[in-house]
N, C-alpha and C positions, 0 to 999 in steps of 0.2 A: 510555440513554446511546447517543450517536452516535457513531462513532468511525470515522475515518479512515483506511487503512493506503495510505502513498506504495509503491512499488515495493520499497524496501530492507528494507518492515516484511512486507509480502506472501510474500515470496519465501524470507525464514521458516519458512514453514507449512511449504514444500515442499522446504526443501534446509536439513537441522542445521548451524545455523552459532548465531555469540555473536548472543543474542535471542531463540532460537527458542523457548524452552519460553515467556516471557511471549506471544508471538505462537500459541504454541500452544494458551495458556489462554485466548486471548481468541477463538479462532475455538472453541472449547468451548462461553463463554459463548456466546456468538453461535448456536451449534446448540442449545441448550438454551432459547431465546429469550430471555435476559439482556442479549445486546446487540445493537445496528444495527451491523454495518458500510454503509461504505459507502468504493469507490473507483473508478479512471476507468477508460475500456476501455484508456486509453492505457496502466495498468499493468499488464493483460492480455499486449501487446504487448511492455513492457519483462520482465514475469516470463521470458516465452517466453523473451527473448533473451539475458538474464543463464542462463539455466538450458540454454540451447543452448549459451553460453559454457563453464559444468562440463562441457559434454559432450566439446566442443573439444579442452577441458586434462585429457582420460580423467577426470574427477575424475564421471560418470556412465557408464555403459554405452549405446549405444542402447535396449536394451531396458528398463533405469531410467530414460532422458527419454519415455519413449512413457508408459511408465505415470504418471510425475506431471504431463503436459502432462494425461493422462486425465483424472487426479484436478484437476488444475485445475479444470478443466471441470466433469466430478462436481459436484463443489463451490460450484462460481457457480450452477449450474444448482439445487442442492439448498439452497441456503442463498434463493436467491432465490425460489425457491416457498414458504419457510417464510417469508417480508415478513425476515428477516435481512439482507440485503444489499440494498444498489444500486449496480447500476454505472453510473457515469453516462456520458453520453455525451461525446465532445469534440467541443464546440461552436465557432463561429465568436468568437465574444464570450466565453469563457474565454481562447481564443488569445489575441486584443487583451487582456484585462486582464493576460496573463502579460507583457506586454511591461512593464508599468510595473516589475514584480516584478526582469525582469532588469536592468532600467535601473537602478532603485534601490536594488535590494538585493542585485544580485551574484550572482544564481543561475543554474542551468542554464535552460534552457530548460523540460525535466521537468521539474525543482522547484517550478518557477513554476508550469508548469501546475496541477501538485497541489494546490499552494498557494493558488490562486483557486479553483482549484474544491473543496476544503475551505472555503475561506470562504464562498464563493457560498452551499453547501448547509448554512452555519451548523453545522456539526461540534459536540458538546461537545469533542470528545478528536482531537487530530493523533498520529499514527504512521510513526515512521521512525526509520532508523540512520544519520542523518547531522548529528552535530552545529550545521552550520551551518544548515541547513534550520528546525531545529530552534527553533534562537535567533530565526531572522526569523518565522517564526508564532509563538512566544512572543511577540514584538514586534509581533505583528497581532490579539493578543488570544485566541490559541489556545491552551488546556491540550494543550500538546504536548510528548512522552515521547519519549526515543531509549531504544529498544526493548533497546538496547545495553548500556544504563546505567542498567537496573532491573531485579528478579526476579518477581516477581509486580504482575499488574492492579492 
């Protein structure tokens, strides 16, 4: 199984909020070699920034953002030598195909991105806690889950 995790579903792993234990199960399977993730460097970038956010609102310490930016890291780096993960890159040509996404279907800009480049890479499984995200890859042919609005994989 392929599975996809946008920014909302990521960010999970690293910070207990509603979601996290199904996100937690799935980066499990995933060490255990059960499942592919696969996400973009661009949610690399958005995790850092929602979670520099908790830090903002004291809802982290500095020295709890040092350690789970660590563990980020850790992580991409350990999951990726074991073939579990890919991160992909952002390309020039997922950019362009994000444009029809917002045109058409209303989305952020992120979303869109995600959104192509889960499809580009043929995903089985989209991941995220954003219901409308949600519904437009269901309507792009994605088995796709709000991480939100489920308990176990």
């Amino acid at each position: 199984m392929i599975i996809y995790l946008d920014t909302s579903a990521l960010v999970k792993e690293y910070h207990d909020e509603e979601g996290s234990m199904y996100v937690h199960e799935i980066y499990r399977r995933a060490k255990e070699g059960k499942e592919k993730l696969f996400t973009s460097l661009w949610t690399v970038s958005e995790t850092i920034n929602v979670l520099d956010k908790h830090k903002m609102r004291r809802e982290l310490t500095d020295e709890e953002f040092e350690i789970v930016i660590g563990a980020i890291f850790s992580d991409i780096l350990n999951l990726k030598e074991r073939g579990a993960l890919e991160v992909i890159e952002v390309e020039t040509d997922l950019f362009k195909m994000s444009w029809e996404m917002i045109i058409k279907e209303h989305l952020s800009s992120a979303d869109a991105l995600h959104l192509v480049t889960a499809l580009k890479k043929k995903v089985n499984r989209f991941l995220a806690a954003d219901s409308k995200l949600v519904n437009v890859a269901k309507k792009k042919g994605l088995q796709a889950i709000n991480v939100e609005a489920v308990s176990t994989p």
